[in-house]
C-alpha positions as CSV (number, residue, x, y, z in Angstrom):
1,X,58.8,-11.3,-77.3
2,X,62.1,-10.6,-79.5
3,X,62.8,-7.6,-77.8
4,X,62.0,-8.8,-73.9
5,X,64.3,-11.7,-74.8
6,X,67.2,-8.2,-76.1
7,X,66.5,-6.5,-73.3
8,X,67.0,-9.6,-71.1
9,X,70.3,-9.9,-72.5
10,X,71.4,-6.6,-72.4
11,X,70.4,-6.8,-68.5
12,X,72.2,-9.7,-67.7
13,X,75.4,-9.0,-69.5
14,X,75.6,-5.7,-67.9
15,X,75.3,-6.9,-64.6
16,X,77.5,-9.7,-65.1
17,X,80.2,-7.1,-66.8
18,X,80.0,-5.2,-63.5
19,X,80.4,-8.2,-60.9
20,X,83.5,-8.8,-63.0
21,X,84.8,-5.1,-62.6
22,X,83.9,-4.9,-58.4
23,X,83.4,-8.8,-57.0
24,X,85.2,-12.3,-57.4
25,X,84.5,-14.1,-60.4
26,X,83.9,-17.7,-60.9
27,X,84.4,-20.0,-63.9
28,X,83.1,-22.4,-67.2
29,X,84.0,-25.8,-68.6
30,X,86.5,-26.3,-71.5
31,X,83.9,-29.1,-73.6
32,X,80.9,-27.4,-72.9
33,X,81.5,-24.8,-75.6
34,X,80.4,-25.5,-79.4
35,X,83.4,-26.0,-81.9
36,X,83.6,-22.0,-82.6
37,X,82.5,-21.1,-86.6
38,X,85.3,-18.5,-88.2
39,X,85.9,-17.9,-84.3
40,X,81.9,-17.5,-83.8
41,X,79.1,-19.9,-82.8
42,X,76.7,-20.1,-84.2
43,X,73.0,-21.1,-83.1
44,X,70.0,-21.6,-85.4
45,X,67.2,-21.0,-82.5
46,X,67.6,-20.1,-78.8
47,X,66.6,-23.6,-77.7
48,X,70.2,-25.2,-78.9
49,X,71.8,-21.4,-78.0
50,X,70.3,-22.3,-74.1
51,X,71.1,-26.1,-73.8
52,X,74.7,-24.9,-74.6
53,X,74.4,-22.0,-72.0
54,X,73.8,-25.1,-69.9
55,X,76.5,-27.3,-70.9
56,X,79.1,-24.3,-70.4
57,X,77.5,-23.7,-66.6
58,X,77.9,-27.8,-66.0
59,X,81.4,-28.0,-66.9
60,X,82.1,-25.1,-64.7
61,X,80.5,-26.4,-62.0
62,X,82.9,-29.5,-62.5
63,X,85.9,-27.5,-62.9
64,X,85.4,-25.1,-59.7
65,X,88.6,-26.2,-58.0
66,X,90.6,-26.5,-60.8
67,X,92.1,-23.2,-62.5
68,X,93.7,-25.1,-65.6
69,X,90.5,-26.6,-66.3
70,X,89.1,-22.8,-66.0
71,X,91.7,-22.0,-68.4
72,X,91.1,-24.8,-71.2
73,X,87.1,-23.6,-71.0
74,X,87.9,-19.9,-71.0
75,X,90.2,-20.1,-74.3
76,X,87.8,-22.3,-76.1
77,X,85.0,-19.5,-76.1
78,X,84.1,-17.4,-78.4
79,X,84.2,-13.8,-78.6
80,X,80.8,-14.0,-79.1
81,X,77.4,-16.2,-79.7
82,X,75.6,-16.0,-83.0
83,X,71.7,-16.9,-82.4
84,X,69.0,-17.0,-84.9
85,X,65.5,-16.8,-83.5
86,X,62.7,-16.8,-86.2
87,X,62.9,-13.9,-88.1
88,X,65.7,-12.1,-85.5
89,X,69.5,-12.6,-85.2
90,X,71.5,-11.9,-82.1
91,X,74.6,-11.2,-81.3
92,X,75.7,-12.4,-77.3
93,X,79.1,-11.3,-76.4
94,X,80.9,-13.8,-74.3
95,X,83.3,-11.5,-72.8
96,X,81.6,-11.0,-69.4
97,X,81.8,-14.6,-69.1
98,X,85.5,-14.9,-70.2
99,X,86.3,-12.0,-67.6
100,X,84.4,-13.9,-65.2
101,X,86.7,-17.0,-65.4
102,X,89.6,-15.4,-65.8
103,X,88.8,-13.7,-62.6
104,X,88.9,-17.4,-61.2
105,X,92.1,-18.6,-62.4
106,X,93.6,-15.9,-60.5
107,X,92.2,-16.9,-57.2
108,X,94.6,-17.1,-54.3
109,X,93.4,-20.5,-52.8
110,X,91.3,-22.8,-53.5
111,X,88.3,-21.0,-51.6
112,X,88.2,-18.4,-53.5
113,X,88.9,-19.7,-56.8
114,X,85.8,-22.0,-56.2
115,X,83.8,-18.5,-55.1
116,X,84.5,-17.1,-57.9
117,X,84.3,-19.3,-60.4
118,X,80.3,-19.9,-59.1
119,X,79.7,-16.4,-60.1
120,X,80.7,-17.3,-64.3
121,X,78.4,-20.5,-63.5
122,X,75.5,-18.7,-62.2
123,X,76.0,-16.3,-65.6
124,X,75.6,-19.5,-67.7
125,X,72.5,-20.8,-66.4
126,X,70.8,-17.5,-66.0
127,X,71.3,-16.6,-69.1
128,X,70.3,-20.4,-70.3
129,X,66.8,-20.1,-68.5
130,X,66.3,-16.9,-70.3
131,X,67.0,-18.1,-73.7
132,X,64.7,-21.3,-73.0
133,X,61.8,-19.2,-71.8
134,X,62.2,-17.3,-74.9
135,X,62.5,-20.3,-77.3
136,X,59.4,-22.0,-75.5
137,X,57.6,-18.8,-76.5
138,X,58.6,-18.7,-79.7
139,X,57.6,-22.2,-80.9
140,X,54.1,-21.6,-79.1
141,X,54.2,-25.2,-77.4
142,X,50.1,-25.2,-76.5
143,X,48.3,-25.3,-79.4
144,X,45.0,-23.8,-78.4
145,X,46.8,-20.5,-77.0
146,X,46.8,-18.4,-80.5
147,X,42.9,-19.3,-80.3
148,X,42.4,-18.5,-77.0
149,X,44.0,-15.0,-77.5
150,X,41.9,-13.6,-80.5
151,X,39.4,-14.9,-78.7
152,X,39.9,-12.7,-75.7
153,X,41.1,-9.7,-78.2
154,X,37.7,-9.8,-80.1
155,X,35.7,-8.8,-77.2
156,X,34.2,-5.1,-76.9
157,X,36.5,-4.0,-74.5
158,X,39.2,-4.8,-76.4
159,X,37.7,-2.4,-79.8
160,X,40.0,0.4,-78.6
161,X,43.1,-1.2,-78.6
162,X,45.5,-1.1,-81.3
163,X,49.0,0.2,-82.9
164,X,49.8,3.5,-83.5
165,X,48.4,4.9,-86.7
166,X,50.4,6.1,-89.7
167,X,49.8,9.5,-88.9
168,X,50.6,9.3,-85.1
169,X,54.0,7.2,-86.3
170,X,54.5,10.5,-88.5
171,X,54.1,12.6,-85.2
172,X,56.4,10.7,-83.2
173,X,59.1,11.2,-86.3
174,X,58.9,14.9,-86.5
175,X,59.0,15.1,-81.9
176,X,62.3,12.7,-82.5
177,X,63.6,14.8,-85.2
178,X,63.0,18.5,-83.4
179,X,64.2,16.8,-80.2
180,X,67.6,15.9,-82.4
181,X,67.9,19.2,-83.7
182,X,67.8,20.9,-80.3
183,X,70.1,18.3,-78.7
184,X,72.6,19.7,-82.0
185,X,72.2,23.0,-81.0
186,X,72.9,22.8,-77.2
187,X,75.8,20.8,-78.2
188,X,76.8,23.3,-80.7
189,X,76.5,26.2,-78.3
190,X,78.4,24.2,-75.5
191,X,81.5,25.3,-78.0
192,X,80.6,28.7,-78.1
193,X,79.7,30.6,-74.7
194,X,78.8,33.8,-75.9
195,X,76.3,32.7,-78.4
196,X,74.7,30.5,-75.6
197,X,74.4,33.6,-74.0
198,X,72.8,35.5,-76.9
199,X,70.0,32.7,-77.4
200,X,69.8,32.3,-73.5
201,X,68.9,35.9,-73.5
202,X,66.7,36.0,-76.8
203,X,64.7,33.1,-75.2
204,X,64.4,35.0,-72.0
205,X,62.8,38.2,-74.3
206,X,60.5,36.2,-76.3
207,X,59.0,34.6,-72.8
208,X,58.6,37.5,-71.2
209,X,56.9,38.7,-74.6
210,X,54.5,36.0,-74.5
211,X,54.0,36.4,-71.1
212,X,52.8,40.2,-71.5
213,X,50.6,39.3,-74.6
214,X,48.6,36.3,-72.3
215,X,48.2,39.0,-69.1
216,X,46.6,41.8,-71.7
217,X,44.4,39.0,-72.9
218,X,43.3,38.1,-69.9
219,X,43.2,41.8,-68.2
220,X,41.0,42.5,-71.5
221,X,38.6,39.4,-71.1
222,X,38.4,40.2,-67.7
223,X,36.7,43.5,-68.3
224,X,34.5,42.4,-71.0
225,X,32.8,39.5,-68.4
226,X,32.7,42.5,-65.8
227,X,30.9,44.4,-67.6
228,X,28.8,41.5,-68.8
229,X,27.4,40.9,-65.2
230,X,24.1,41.3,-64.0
231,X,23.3,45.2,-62.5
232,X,24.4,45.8,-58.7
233,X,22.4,45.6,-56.0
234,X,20.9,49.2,-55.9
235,X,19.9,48.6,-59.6
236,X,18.3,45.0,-59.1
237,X,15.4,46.9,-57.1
238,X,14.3,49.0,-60.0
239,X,11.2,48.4,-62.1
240,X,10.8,47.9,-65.5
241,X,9.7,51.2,-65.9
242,X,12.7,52.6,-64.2
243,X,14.8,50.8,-66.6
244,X,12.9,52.5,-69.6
245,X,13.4,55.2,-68.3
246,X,16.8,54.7,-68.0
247,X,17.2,53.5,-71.5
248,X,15.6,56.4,-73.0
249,X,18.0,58.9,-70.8
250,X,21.0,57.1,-72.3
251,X,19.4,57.2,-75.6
252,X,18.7,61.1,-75.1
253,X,22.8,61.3,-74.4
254,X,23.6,59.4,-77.3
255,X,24.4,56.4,-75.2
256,X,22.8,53.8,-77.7
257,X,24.6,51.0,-76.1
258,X,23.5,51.6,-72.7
259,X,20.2,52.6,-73.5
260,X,19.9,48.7,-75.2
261,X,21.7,47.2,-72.2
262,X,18.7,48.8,-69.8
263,X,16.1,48.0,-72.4
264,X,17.1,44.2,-72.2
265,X,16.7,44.2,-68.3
266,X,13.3,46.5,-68.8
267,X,12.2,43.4,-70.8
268,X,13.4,41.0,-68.0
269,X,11.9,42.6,-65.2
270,X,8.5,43.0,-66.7
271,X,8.8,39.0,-67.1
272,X,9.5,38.4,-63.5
273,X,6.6,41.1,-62.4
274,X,4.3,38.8,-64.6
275,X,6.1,35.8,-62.7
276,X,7.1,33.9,-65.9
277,X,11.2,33.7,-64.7
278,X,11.9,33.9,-61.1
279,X,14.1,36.5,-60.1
280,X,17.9,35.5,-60.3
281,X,20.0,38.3,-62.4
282,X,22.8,35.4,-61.9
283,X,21.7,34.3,-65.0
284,X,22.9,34.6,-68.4
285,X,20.5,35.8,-71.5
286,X,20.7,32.5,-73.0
287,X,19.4,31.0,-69.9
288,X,16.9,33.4,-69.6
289,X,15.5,32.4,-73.3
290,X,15.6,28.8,-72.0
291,X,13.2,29.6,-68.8
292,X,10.8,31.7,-71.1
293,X,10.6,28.9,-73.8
294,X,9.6,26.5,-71.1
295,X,7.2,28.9,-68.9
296,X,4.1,27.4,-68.9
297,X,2.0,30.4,-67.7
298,X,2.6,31.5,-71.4
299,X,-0.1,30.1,-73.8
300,X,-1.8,31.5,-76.6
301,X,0.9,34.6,-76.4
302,X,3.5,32.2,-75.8
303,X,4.9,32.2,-79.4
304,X,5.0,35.4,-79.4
305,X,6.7,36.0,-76.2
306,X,9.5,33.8,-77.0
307,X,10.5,35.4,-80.5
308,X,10.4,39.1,-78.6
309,X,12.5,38.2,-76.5
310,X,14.8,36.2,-78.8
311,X,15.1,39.3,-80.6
312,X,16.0,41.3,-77.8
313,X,18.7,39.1,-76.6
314,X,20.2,38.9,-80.7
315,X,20.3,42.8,-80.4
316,X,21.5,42.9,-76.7
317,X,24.8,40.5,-77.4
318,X,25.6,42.2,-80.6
319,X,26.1,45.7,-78.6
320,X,26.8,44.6,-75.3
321,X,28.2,41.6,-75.4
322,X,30.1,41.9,-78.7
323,X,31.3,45.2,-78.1
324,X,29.9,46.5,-81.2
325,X,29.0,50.1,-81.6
326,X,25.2,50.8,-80.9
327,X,22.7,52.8,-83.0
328,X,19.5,54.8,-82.8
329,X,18.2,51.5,-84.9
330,X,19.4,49.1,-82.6
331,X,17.5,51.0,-79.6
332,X,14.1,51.3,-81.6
333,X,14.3,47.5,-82.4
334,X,15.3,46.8,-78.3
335,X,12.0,49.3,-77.7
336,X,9.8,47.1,-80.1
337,X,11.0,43.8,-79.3
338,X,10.1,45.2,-75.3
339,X,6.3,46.4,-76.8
340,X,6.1,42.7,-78.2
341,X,6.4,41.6,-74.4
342,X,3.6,43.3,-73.5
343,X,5.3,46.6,-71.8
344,X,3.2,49.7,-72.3
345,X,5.6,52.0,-73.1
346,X,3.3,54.9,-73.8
């Protein structure tokens, strides 16, 4: 509530400072203003701060027509309001006010004297009603309303809700203080054109840099899923003997990673021939382990089914999909994990 009540009065002075700059003015009441303190006033709560407020925008209203009497109240405030509210102090300038009135005691008749001296009323009482608001708040008038709000907090969809932690308080500190530094810099550099130029271009390299490194990543990714995909067309028709056959070709060229890449789909398609996965090479291995460890055509081989193929698909995505260099090994333990399937490789 303290700081609504500020920013109120940061609102309202600033617009009242700026009708005094561009628009007629109008004016207060000489013994409406408290006996100024050391050339202060001073106010222990906003409750007596607003009934003055009030006091000042009756005697204007009273005075409207009269520019002397604008004159006695204008002198007799003070440069500024002192006003205690609980455990906050404020300080209210009473400037805009002042300007406003003296705006009226120059009017040149009695029209616009009375004009402008409503605007420096209108001041008072505005910012009367928002010192009362704020004092109302303050002393909590209805008893039952602290109650009523934990209350109303304690309930479940109210768990989530609190204050920043320490840590996110610590985060906010170090944005502030990088922003500050920055904000240094550029004002530094403002001062010195050619070294704006030399980070200006230095920020330039290292985007571009980091720009070049992200493509290759992604270029590089790129070909590792392409290669990853199921075989084309032309090679979805073979059989699973074909694709022995084609493993053990690649094996006889030295191909080891190849020859465990077919070997995998030789296991696969003997699984769809004995209609325990449906075709669809749109799937991935580990989706293909899923389908064969709920399969219920498999029963007493079942087990046995599902750690063969496990196997194959460990030895499969260390070669293939982890790009690591194949071995004789690794193709005999693709050809036995096949055999465990129940492919008759002989």
């Amino acid at each position: 509530m303290s700081i609504r009540f500020e920013r109120s009065l940061r609102v309202i002075l600033f617009l009242s400072f700026s009708i005094a700059l561009s628009c007629p003015a109008w004016a207060a009441r000489q013994n409406s203003a408290l006996p100024p303190v050391g050339g202060r006033s001073a106010y222990p709560d906003a409750q007596s701060f607003a009934a003055n407020l009030e006091r000042i925008g009756k005697a204007i209203e009273q005075e409207k027509t009269n520019p002397a009497g604008l004159a006695a109240l204008r002198k007799d405030l003070p440069s500024h309001w002192e006003v205690t509210a609980g455990q906050n102090h404020y300080s209210v300038s009473a400037q805009p006010l002042s300007g406003l009135l003296r705006d009226a005691e120059g009017g040149r008749d009695a029209k616009s004297i009375e004009v402008k001296a409503g605007a420096a009323e209108d001041w008072a009482f505005e910012l009367s009603n928002q010192a009362k608001a704020y004092g109302e708040a303050e002393t909590g008038t209805d008893p039952g309303a602290r109650p009523t709000l934990e209350q109303i907090l304690s309930r479940r969809e109210f768990g989530s809700v609190r204050g920043p932690s320490a840590w996110e308080l610590f985060q906010e500190r170090v944005r502030q203080w990088i922003a500050d530094v920055f904000l240094r810099l550029f004002s530094q550099l403002g001062r010195h054109p050619m070294g704006a130029q030399v980070l200006f271009w230095s920020v330039i390299v290292v985007v571009v840099m980091w720009l070049a490194v992200v493509l290759f990543r992604y270029w590089t990714r790129r070909a590792a899923l392409e290669e990853l995909q199921a075989p084309d067309a032309m090679a979805f028709v073979r059989t699973w003997q074909e694709w022995i056959q084609a493993a053990r070709e690649a094996a006889t060229r030295g191909d080891f990673r190849e020859a465990v890449h077919s070997a995998y789909w030789a296991g696969i398609g003997y699984l769809e021939d004995a209609q325990v996965v449906r075709k669809d090479r749109t799937r991935t291995p580990r989706e293909y382990m899923r389908l064969v460890s709920n399969a219920t055509q498999l029963a007493a081989s079942g087990r046995k089914t599902r750690e063969a193929l496990s196997s194959l698909t460990v030895v499969l995505e260390q070669v293939w999909y982890g790009r690591r260099a194949a071995s004789q090994q690794d193709f005999a333990n693709a050809l036995q994990s096949i055999e465990a399937l129940g492919c008759q490789l002989q």
